[in-house]
N, C-alpha and C positions, 0 to 999 in steps of 0.2 A: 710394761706389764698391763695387760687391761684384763679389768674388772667386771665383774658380770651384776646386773640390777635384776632382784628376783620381784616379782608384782605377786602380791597375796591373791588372792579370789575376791576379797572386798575389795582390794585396789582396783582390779579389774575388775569390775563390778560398775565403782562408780566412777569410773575413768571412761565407760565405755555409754555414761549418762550426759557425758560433758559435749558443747558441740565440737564439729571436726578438727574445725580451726585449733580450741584448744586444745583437744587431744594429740592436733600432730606438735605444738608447741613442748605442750608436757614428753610427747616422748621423745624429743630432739634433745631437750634437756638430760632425759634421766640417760642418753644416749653418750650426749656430751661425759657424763659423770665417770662412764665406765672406760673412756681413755683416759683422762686426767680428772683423777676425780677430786685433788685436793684443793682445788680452784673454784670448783660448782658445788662443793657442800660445805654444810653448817655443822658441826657437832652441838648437839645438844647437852644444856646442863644438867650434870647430874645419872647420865643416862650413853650407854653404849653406843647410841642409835642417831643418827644426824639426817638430816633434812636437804633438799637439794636448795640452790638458790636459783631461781626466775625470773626475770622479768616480766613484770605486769603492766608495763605503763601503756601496751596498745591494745587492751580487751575493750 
């Protein structure tokens, strides 16, 4: 089953402030998420809402 990732207008906002490199990084990610998404996100505590995970070791 795949998953659909919606982007707010502030997500898209400052997502579109980042340079390209990271943009296509970030959206490969949130890409990743929406076929298997139990392996790329975080649930967050306390909170409905979970966060993707990324690697940042080559910025």
């Amino acid at each position: 089953m795949i998953h659909s990732v919606i982007y707010s207008e502030f997500a898209f906002r400052q997502l579109k402030k980042l340079p390209k490199e990271l943009q296509k990084r970030i959206i490969l990610a949130l890409e990743r998420c929406s076929i298997r998404p139990y392996s790329h996100i975080k649930r967050l505590v306390g909170c409905p809402y979970s966060r993707p995970r990324v690697k940042t070791t080559e910025l």
